[in-house]
N, C-alpha and C positions, 0 to 999 in steps of 0.2 A: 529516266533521263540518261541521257549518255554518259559516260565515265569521264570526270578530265570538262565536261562544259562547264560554262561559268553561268552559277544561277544568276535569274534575272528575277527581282522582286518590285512590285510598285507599290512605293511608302506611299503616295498620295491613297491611293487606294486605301490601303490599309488602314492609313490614318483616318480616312471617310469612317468606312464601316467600325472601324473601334470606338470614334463618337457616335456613332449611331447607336452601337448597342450599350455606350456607357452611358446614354441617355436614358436607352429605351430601360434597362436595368432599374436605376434610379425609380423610372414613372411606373414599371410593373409593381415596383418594390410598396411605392406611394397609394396607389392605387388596387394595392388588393390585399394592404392590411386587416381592414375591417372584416374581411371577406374569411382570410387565413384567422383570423384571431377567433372570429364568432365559434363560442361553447370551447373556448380553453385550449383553441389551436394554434399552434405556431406562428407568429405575428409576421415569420421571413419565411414562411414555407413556399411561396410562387416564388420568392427569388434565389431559394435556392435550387428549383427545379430549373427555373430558367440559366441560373449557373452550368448547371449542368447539362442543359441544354447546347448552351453556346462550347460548353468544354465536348459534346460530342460532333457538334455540327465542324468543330475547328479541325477534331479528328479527320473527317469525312473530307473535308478541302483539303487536307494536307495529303489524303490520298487518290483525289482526282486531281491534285495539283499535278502528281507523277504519273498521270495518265498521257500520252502525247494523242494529241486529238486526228491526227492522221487514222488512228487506231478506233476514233469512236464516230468517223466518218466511213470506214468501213463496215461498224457494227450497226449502222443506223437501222437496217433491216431487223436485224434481231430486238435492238434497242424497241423498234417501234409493236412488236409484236407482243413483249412483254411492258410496254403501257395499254394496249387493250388488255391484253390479261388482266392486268390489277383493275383496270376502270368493268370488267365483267365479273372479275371474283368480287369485289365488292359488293355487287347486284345481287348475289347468289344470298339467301337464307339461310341462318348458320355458319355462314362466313364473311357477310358483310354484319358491321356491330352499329346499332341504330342509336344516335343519339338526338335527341328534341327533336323528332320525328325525320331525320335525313337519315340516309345509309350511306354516308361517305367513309366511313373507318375500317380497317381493317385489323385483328388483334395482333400484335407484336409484342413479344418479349413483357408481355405484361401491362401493355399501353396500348390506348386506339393508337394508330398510323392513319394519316389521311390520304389516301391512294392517289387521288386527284394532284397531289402537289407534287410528287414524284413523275406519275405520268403526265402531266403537262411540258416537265422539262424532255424528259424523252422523246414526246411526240415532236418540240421546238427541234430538238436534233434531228431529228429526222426532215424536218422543213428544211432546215439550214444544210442538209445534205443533196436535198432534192433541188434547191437552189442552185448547187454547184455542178449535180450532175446534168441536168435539164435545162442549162443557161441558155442555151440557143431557143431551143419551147418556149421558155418561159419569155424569154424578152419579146419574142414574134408573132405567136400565137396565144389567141384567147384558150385554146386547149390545154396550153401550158400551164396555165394558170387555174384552170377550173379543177384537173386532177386534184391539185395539195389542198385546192378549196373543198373538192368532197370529199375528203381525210377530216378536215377540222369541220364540218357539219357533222360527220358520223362521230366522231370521236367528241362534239357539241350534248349531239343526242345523247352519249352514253352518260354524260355530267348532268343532264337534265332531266335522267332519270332518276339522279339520288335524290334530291336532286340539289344541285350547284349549279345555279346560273351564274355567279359572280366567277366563279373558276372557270364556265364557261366564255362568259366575256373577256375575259383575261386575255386567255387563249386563244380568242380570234383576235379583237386588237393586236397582239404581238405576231402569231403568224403573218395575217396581211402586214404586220411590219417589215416584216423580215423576208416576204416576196417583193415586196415594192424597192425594197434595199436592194435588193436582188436583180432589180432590173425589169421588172414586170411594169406593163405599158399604162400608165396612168390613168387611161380610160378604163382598160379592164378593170381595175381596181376599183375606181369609180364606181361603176356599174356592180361590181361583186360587193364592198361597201353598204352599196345602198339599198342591193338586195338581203345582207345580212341585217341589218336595222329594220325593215321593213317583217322578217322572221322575229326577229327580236321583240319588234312592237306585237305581233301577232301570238306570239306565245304570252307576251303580259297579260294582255287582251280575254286570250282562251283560256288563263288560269286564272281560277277565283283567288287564290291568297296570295299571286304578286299584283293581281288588278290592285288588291286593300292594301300591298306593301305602296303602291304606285297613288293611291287617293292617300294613305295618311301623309305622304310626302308631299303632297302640294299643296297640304291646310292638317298638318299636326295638330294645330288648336281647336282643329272640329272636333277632336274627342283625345282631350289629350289624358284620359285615364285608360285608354285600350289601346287602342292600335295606334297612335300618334304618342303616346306613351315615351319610349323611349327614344326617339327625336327630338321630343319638348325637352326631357332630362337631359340631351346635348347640349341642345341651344342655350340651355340655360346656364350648363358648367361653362360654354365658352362665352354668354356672355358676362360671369360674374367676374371673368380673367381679367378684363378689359386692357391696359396698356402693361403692368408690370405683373401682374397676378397676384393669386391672396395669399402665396408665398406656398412652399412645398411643404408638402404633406398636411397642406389646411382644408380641401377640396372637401366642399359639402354634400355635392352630389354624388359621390364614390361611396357615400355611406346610404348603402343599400336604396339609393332612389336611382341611378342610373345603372342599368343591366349589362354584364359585359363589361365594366371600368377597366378591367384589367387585359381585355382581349380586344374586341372589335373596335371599342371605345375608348381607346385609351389617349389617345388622340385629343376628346374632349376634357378628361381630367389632365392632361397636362396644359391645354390652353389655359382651363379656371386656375392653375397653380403657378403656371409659368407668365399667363398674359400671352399680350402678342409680341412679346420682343421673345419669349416661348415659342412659340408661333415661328416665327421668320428663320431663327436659326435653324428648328426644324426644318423649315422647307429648304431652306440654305444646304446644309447636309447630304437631304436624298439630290437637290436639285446637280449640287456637286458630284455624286457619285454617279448620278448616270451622265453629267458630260463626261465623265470620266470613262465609263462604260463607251462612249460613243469615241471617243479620243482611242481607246485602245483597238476600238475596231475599225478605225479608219489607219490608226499605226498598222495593222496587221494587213489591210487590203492594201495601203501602199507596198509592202512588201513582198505582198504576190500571194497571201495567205488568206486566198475567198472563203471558205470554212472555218479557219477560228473567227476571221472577221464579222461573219454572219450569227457566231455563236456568242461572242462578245454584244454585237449590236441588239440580239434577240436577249439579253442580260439587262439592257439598259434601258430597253422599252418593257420588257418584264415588271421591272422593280419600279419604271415612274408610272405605268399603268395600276398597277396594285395599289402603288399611296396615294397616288391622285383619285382614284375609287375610294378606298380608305377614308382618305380627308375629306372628298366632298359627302360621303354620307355621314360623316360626325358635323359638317356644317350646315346639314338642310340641301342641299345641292342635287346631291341624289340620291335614288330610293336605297333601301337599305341592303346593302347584297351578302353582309357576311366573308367578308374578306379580313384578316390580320393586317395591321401598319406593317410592312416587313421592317425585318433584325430589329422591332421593337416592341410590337402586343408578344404579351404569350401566348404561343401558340408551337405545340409540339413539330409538329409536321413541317408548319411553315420554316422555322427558325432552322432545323437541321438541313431540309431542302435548300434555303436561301442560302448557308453556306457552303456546303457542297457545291451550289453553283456559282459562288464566287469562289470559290478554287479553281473552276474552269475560265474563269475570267482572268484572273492572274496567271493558268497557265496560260493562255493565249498571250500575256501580256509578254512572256519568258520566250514561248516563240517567236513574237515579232523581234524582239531584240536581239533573240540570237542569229538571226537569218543573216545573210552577208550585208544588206543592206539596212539593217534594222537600227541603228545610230543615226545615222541619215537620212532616213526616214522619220522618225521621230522628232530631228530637227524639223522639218518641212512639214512636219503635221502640228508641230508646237506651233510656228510663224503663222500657219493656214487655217487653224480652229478656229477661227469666228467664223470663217465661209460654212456654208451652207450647200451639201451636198451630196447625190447616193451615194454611198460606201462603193458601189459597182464602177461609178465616174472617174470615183479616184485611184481606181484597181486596175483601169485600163490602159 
């Protein structure tokens, strides 16, 4: 940052994500006692990993906080060259580390690294780059649009080969977000859409163990001691929660009958403990932090700033695509993809990743305000947020 500017911080923000993670803290805490204590271990050892977690993810935002993104709009190229490296070194023998039969990890400093959450954000910058350099393309021609579309197939395939389908979904949901933001012509999207879904349904189809992830999800109770297994253990901790829940740290299902409590599922032991007044506030929370996420990128495109605006808006479709996946596979909704709640399951990768790039968020949020116009803007985006609009609309 410049010498002599005056920081620009967003407490709303802030204050989201610090209940977010003083929740998540709490329910990791809750929820993987039994797990931590079993044969004489530690009863707070996930929360203090997760402490320490969050103390290095905080590190990591504080230093892409002072990154000016002008600078990482230039590096998109490079940026994007080494997220295929990690999603190919992963792949390699000997240097990808296999856990329950995926090869998503890569060993770091002592700990699996999950390569995929790293390069997913990367590869989004480099979308949100090619958005800004290719505006013309992209809003006129179908070619415009098909380019960045056969970047996120091939870079699809390489997550389908650990294989990560939920990282891959991710990742196209938020891309196609973040062209359409961009300005890319509704039909083509349409039509790209509904060709990706049609892939999608076709690789369930050709793979025998997500056809069975896809049959135990639309009848759990046809065998619920195998493969409906841990659906039925959801259903059940979220339905014992019912209006106020059995009170925290009561959850019956967290004791070794639901698998993941602490990680994929943690979602459901917090309904059984919290209820749904548990329930609501959580959704309350993320739901606030990506309009926030959208607020700040609609601040930044009014001020003339298409690239952080794109990198802000690609943040907020990021984070409510992931817990909306999240949520509805802990409530029966959809099949199971192995995705973290973000800034709330433990989960190494995710939780460092997720803050890192809420440092990119809050810097984008420091550049709109410093811009000449960035006060007055911000008035005019506070009076106009309920409308409904492309970030590219409001940009022009």
């Amino acid at each position: 940052m410049k010498s002599g500017a005056r920081l620009h911080v967003d407490v709303v923000t802030l204050a989201l994500v610090s209940a977010i993670l003083l929740l998540g803290l709490i329910m990791v805490t809750s929820a993987s006692i039994s797990i931590a204590s079993k044969d004489g271990g530690d009863s707070f050892a996930f929360l203090e990993r997760q402490l320490m977690l969050c103390l290095i993810g905080t590190m990591l935002a504080t230093i892409v906080f002072c990154i000016r993104t002008e600078y990482l709009e230039k590096m998109a190229w490079p940026l994007l060259i080494a997220a295929l490296a990690l999603l190919f070194v992963v792949l390699v023998p000997g240097l990808g580390h296999v856990v329950n039969g995926s090869r998503r990890w890569i060993r770091v400093l002592g700990f699996n690294f999950q390569a995929s959450e790293l390069a997913r954000v990367l590869v989004l910058i480099f979308i949100a780059s090619y958005a800004v350099r290719r505006e013309d393309e992209l809003r006129s021609t179908a070619f415009g649009l098909i380019k960045p579309i056969g970047l996120l197939v091939f870079i699809a395939l390489l997550l389908l080969a650990e294989p990560d389908f939920g990282a891959a979904s991710v990742l196209f949901i938020t891309g196609f977000g973040i062209l359409f933001i961009a300005g890319a012509r509704l039909r083509y999207v349409a039509i790209a859409a509904a060709g990706g879904a049609g892939a999608a349904a076709l690789l369930v189809l050709l793979v025998p163990y997500r056809m069975a992830r896809v049959t135990s999800f639309l009848d759990p109770w046809a065998d619920p001691f195998n493969s409906g297994f841990q659906l039925t253990q959801s259903l059940i901790a979220i339905g014992r929660g019912e209006w106020f829940g059995v009170g925290l740290g009561e959850s019956v299902q967290k004791l070794f009958y639901l698998p993941e409590a602490h990680t994929d599922f943690l979602f459901a032991v917090l309904a059984e403990e919290l209820g749904l007044v548990g329930v609501v506030l959580t959704l309350a929370l993320f739901i606030g932090l990506v309009w926030r996420s959208f607020w700040i990128a609609q601040l930044a495109a009014r001020a003339g700033l298409k690239f952080p605006a794109y990198l802000a808006a690609g943040f907020g479709l990021w984070l409510g695509a992931q817990a909306l996946i999240n949520i509805g596979v802990n409530m029966g909704v959809l099949p199971t993809k192995g995705l973290t709640l973000p800034l709330m399951s433990y989960g190494r990768s995710s939780m460092i990743v997720t803050l890192a790039w809420l440092g990119l968020l809050l810097r984008v949020y420091h550049e709109a305000m410093q811009s000449g116009r960035g006060m007055a803007t911000a008035r005019r985006a506070d009076e106009d947020s309920p409308r409904s609009s492309r970030l590219s609309g409001a940009s022009a």
